[in-house]
PyMOL Python script that loads the backbone (N, CA, C, O; Angstrom):
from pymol import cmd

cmd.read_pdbstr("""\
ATOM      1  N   UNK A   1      20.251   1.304  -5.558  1.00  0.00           N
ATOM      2  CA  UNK A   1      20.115   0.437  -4.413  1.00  0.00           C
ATOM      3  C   UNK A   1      19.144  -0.691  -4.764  1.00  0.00           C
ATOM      4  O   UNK A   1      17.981  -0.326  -4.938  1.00  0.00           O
ATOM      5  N   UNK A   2      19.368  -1.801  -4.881  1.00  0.00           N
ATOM      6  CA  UNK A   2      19.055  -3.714  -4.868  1.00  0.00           C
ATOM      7  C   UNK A   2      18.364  -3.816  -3.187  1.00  0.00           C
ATOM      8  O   UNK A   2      19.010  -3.911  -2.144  1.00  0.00           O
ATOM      9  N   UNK A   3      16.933  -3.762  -3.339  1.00  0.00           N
ATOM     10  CA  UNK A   3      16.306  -3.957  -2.294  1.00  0.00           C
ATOM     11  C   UNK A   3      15.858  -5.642  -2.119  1.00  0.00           C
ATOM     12  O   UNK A   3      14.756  -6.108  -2.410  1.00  0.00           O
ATOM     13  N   UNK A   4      17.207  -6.508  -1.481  1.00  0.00           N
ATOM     14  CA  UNK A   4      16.363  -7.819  -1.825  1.00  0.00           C
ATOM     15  C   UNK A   4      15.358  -8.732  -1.048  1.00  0.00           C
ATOM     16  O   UNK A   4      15.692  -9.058   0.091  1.00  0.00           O
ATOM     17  N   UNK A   5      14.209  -9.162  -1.522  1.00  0.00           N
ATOM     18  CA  UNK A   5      12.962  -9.556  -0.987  1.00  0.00           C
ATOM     19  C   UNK A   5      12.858 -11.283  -1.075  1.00  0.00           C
ATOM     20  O   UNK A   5      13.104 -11.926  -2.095  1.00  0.00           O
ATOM     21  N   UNK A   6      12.458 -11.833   0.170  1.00  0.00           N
ATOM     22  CA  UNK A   6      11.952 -13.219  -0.058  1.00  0.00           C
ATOM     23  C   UNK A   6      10.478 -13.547  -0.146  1.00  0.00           C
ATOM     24  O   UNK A   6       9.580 -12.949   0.448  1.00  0.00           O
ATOM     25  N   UNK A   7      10.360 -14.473  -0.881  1.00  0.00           N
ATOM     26  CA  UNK A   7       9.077 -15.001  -1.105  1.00  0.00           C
ATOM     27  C   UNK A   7       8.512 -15.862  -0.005  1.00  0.00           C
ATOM     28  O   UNK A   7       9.191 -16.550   0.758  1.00  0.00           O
ATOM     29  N   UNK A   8       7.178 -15.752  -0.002  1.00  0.00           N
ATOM     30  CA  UNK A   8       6.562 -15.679   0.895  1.00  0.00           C
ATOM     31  C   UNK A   8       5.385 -16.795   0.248  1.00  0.00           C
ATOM     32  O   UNK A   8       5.045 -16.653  -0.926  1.00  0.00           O
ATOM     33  N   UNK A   9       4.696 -18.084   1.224  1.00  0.00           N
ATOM     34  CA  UNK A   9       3.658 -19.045   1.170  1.00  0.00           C
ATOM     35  C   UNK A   9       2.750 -17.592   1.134  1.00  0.00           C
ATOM     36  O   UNK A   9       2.890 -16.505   1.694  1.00  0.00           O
ATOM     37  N   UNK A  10       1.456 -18.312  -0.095  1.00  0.00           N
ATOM     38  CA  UNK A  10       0.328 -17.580   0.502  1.00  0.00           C
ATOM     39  C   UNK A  10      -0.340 -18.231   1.486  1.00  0.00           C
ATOM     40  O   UNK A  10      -1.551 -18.014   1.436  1.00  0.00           O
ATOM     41  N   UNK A  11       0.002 -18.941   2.351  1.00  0.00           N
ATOM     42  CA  UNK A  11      -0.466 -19.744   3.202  1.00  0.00           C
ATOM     43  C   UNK A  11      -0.264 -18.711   4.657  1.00  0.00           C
ATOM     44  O   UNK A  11      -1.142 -18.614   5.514  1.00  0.00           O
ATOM     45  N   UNK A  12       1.286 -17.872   4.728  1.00  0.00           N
ATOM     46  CA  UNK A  12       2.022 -17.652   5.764  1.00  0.00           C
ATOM     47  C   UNK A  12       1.079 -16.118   5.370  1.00  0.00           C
ATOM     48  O   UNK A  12       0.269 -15.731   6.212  1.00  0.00           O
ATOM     49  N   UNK A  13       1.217 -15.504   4.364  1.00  0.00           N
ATOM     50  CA  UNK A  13       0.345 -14.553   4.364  1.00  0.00           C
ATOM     51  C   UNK A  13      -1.030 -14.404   4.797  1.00  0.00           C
ATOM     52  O   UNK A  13      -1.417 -13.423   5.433  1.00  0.00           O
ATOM     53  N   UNK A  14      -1.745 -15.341   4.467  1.00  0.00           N
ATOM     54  CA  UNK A  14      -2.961 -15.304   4.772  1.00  0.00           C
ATOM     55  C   UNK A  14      -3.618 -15.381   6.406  1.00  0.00           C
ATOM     56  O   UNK A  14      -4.636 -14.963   6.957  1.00  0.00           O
ATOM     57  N   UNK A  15      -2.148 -16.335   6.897  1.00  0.00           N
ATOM     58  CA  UNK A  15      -2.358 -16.341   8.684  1.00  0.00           C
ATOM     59  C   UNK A  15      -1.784 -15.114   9.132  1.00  0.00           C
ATOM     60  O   UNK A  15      -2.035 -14.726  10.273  1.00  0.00           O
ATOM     61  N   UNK A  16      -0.752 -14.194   8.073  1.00  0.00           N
ATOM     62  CA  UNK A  16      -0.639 -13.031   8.828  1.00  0.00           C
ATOM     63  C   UNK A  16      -1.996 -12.166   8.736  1.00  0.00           C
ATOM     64  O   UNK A  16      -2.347 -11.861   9.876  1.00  0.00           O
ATOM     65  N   UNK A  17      -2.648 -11.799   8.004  1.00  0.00           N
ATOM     66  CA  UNK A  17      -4.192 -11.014   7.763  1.00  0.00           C
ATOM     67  C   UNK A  17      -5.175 -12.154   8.818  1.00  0.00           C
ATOM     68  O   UNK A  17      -5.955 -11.636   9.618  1.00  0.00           O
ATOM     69  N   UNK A  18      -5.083 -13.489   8.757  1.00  0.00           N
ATOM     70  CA  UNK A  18      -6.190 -13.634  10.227  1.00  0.00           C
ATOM     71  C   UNK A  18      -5.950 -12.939  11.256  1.00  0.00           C
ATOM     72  O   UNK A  18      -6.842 -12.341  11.857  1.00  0.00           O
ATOM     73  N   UNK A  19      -4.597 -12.918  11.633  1.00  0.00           N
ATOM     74  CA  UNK A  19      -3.587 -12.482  12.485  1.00  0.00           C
ATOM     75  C   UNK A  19      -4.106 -10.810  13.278  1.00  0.00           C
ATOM     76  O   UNK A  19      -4.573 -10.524  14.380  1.00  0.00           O
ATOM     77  N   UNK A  20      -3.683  -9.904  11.910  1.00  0.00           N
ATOM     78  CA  UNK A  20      -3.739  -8.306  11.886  1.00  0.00           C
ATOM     79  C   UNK A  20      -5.303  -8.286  11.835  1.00  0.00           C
ATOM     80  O   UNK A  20      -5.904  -7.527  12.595  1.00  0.00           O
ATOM     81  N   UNK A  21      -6.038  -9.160  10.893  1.00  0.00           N
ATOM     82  CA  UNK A  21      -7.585  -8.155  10.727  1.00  0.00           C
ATOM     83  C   UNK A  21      -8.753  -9.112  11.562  1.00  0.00           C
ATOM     84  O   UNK A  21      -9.244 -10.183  11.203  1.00  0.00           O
ATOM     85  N   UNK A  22      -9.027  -8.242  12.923  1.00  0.00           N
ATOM     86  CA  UNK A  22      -9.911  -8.786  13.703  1.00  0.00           C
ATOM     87  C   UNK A  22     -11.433  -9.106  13.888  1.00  0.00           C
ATOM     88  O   UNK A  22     -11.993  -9.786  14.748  1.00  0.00           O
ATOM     89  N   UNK A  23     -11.904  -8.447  12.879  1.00  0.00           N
ATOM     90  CA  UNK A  23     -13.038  -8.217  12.385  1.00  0.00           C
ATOM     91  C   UNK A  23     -13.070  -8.462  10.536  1.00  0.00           C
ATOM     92  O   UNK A  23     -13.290  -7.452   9.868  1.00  0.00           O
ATOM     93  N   UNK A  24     -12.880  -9.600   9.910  1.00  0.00           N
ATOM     94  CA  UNK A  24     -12.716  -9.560   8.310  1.00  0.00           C
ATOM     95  C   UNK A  24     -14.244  -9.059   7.914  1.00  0.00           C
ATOM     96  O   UNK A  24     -15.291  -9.075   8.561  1.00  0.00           O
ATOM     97  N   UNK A  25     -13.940  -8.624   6.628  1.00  0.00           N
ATOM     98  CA  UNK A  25     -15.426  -8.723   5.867  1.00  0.00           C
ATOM     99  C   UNK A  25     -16.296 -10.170   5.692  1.00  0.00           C
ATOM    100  O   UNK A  25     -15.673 -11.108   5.195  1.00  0.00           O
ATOM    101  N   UNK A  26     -17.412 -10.344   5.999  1.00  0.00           N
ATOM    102  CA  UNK A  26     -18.174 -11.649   5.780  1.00  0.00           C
ATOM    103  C   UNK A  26     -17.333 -12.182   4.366  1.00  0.00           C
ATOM    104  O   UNK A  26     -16.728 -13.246   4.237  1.00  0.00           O
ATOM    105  N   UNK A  27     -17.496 -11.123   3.393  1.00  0.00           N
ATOM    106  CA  UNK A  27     -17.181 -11.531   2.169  1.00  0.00           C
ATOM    107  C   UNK A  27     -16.166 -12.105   1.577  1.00  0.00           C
ATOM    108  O   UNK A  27     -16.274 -12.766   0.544  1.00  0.00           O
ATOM    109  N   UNK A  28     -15.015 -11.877   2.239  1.00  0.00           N
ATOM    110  CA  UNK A  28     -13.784 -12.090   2.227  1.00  0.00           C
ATOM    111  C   UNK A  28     -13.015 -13.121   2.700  1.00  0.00           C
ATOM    112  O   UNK A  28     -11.951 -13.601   2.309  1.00  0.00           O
ATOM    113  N   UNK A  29     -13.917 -13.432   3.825  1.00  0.00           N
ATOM    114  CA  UNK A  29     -13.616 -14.965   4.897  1.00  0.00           C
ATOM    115  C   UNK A  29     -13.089 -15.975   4.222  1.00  0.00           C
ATOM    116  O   UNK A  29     -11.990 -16.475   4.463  1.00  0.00           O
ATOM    117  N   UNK A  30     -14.130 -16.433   3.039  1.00  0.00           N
ATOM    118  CA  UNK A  30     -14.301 -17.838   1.971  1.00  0.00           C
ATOM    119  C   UNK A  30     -12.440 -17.571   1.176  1.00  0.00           C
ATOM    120  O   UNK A  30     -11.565 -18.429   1.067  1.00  0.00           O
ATOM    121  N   UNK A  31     -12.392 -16.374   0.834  1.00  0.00           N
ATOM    122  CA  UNK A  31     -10.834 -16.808   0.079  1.00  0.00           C
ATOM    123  C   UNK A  31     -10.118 -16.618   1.267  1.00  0.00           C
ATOM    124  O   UNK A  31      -9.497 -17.680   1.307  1.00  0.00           O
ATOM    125  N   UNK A  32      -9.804 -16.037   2.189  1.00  0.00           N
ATOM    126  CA  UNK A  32      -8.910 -16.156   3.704  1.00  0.00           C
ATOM    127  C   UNK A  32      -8.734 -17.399   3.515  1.00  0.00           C
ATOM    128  O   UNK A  32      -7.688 -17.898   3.099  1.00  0.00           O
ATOM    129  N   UNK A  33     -10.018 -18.152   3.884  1.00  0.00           N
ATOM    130  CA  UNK A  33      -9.621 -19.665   3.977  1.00  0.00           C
ATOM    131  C   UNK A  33      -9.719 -20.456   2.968  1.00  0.00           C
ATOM    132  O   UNK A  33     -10.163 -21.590   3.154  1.00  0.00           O
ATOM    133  N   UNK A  34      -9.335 -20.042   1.703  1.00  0.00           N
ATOM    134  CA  UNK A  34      -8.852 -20.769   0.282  1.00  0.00           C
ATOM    135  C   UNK A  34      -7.241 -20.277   0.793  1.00  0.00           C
ATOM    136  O   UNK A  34      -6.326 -21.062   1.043  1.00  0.00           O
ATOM    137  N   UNK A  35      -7.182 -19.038   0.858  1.00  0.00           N
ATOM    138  CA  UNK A  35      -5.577 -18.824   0.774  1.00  0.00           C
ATOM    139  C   UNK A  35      -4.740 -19.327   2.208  1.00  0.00           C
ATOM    140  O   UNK A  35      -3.532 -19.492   2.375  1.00  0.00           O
ATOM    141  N   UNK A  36      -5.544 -19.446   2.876  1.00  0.00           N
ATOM    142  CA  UNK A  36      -4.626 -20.476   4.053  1.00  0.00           C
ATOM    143  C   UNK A  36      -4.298 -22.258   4.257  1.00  0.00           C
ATOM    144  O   UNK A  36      -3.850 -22.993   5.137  1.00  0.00           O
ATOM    145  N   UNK A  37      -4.849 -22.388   2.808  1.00  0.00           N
ATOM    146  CA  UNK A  37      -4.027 -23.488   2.739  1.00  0.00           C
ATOM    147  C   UNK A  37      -3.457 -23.741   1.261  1.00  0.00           C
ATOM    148  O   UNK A  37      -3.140 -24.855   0.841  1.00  0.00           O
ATOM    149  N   UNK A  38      -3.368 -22.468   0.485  1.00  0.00           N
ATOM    150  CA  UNK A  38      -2.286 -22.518  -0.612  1.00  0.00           C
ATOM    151  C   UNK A  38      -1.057 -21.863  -0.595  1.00  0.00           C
ATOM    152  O   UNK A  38      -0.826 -20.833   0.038  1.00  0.00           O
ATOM    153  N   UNK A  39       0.044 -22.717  -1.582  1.00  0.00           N
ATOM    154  CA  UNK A  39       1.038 -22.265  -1.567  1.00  0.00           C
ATOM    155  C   UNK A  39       1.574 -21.489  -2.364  1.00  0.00           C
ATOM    156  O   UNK A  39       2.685 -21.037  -2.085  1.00  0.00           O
ATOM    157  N   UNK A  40       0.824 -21.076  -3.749  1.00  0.00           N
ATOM    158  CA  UNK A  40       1.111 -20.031  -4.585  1.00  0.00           C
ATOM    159  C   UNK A  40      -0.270 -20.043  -5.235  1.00  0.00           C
ATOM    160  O   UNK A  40      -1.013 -21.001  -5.443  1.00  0.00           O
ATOM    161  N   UNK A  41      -0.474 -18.421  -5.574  1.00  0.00           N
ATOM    162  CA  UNK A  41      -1.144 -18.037  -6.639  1.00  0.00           C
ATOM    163  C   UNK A  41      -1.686 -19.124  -8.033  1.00  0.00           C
ATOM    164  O   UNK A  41      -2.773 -19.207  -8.604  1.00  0.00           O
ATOM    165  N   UNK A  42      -0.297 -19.905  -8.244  1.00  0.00           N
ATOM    166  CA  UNK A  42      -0.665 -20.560  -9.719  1.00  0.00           C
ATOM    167  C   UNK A  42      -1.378 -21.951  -9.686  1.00  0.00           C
ATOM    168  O   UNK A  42      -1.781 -22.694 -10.581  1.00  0.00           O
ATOM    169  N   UNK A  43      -1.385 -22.036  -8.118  1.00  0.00           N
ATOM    170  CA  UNK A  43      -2.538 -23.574  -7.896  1.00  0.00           C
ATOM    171  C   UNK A  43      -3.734 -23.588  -7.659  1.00  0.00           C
ATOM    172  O   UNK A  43      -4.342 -22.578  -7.306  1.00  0.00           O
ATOM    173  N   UNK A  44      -4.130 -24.430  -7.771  1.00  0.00           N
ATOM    174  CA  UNK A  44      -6.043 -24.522  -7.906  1.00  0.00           C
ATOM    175  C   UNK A  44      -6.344 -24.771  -6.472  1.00  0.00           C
ATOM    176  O   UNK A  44      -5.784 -25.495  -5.649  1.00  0.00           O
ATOM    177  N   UNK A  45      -7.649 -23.773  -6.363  1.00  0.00           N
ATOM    178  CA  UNK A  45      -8.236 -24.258  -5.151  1.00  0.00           C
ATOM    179  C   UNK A  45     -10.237 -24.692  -5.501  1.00  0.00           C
ATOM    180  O   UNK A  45     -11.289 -24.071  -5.651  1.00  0.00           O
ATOM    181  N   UNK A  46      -9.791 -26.014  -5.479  1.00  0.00           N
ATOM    182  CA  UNK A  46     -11.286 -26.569  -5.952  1.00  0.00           C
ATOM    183  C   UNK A  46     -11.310 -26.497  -7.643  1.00  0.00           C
ATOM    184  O   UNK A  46     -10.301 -26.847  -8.255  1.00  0.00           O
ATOM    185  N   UNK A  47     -12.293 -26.113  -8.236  1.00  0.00           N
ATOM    186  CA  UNK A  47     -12.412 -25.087  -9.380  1.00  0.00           C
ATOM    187  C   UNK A  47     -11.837 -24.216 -10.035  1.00  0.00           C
ATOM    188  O   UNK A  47     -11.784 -24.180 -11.265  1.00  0.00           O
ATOM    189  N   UNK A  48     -11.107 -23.033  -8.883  1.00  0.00           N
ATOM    190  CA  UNK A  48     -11.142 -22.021  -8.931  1.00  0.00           C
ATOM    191  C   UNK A  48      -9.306 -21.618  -9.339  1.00  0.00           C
ATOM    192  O   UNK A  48      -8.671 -22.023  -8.365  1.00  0.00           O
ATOM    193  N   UNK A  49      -8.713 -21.245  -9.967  1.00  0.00           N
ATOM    194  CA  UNK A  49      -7.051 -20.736 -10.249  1.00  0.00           C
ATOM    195  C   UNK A  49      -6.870 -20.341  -9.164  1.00  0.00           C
ATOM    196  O   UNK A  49      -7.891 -20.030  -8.552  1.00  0.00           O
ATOM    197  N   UNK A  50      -5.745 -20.201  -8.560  1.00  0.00           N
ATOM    198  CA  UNK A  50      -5.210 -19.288  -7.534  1.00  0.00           C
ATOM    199  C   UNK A  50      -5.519 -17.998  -7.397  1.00  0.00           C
ATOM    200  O   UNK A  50      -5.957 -17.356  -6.442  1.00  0.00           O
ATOM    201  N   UNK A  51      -5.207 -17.690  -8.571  1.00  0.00           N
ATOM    202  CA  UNK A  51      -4.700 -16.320  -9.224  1.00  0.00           C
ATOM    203  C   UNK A  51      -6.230 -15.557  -8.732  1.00  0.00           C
ATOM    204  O   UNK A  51      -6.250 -14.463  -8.167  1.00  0.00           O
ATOM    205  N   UNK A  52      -7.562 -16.410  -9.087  1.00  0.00           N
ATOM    206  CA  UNK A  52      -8.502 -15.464  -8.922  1.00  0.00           C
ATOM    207  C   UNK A  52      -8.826 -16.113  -7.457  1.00  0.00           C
ATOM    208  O   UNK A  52     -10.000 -15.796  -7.642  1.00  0.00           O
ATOM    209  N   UNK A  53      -8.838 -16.375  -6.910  1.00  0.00           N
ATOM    210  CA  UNK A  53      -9.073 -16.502  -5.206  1.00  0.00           C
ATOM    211  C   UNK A  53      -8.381 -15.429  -4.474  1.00  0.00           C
ATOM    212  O   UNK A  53      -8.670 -15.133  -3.314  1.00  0.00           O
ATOM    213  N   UNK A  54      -7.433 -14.830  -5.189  1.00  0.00           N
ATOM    214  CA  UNK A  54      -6.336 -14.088  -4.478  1.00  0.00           C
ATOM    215  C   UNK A  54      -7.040 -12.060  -5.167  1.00  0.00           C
ATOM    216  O   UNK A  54      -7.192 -10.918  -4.733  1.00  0.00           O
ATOM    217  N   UNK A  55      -7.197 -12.788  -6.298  1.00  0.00           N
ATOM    218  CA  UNK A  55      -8.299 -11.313  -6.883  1.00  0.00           C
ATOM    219  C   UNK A  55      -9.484 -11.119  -6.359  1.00  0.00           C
ATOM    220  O   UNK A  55      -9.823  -9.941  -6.246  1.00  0.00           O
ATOM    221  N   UNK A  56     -10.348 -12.077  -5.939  1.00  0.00           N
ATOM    222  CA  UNK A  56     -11.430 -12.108  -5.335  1.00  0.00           C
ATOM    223  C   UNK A  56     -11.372 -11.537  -3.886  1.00  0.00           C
ATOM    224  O   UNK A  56     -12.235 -10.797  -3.413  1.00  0.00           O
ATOM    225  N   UNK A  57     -10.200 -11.988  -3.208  1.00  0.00           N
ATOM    226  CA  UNK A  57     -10.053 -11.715  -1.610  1.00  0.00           C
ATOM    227  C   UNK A  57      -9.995 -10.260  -1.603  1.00  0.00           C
ATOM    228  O   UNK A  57     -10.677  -9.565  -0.850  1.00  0.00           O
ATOM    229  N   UNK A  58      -8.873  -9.660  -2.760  1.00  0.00           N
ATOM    230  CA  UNK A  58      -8.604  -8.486  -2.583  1.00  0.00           C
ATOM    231  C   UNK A  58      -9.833  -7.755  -2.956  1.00  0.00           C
ATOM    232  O   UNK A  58     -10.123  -6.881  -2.138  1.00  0.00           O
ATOM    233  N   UNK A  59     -10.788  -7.888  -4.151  1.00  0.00           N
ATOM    234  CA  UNK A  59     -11.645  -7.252  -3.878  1.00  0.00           C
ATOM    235  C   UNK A  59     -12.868  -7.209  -3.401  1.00  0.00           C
ATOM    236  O   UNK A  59     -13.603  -6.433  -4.012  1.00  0.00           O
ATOM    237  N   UNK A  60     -13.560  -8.039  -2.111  1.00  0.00           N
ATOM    238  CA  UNK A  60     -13.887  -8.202  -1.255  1.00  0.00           C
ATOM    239  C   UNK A  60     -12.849  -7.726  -0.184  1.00  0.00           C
ATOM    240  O   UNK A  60     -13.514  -6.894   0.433  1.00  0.00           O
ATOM    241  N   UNK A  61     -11.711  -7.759   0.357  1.00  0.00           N
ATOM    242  CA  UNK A  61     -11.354  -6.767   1.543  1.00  0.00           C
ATOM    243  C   UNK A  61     -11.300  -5.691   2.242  1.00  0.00           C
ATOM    244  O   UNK A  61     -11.047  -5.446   3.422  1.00  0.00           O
ATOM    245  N   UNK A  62     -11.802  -4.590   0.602  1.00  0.00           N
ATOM    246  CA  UNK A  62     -11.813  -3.485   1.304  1.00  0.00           C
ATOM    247  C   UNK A  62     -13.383  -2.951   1.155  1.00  0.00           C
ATOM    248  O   UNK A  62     -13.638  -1.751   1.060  1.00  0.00           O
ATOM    249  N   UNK A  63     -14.488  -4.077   1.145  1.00  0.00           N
ATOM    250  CA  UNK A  63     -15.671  -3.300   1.099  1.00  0.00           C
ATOM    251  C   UNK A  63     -16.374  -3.820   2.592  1.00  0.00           C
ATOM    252  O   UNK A  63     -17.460  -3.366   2.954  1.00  0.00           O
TER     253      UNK A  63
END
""", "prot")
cmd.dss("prot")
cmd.show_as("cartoon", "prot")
cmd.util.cbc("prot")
cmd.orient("prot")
């Protein structure tokens, strides 16, 4: 079984988690709002690659 999936803005993601998490970690806020206004992983935000704004969020989210 071919489970097929569409891709998704990290933009549209990131307003879904403002969305669901009502209380974020302090820590976590700063890439929320890097990733709500990018459109993939492989673009720069400021300085910083996508790729690690999106590593950073995740690990800051669950502490």
């Amino acid at each position: 079984m071919t489970v097929k999936t569409e891709e998704r803005n990290l933009y549209t993601i990131a307003q879904e988690i403002w969305e669901d998490w009502k209380k974020p970690n302090f820590a976590a806020i700063p890439y929320m709002r890097a990733m709500n206004v990018m459109v993939s992983p492989d673009e720069r935000y400021l300085y910083d690659p996508g790729t690690e704004i999106v590593l950073r969020f995740l690990c800051n989210c669950g502490t």
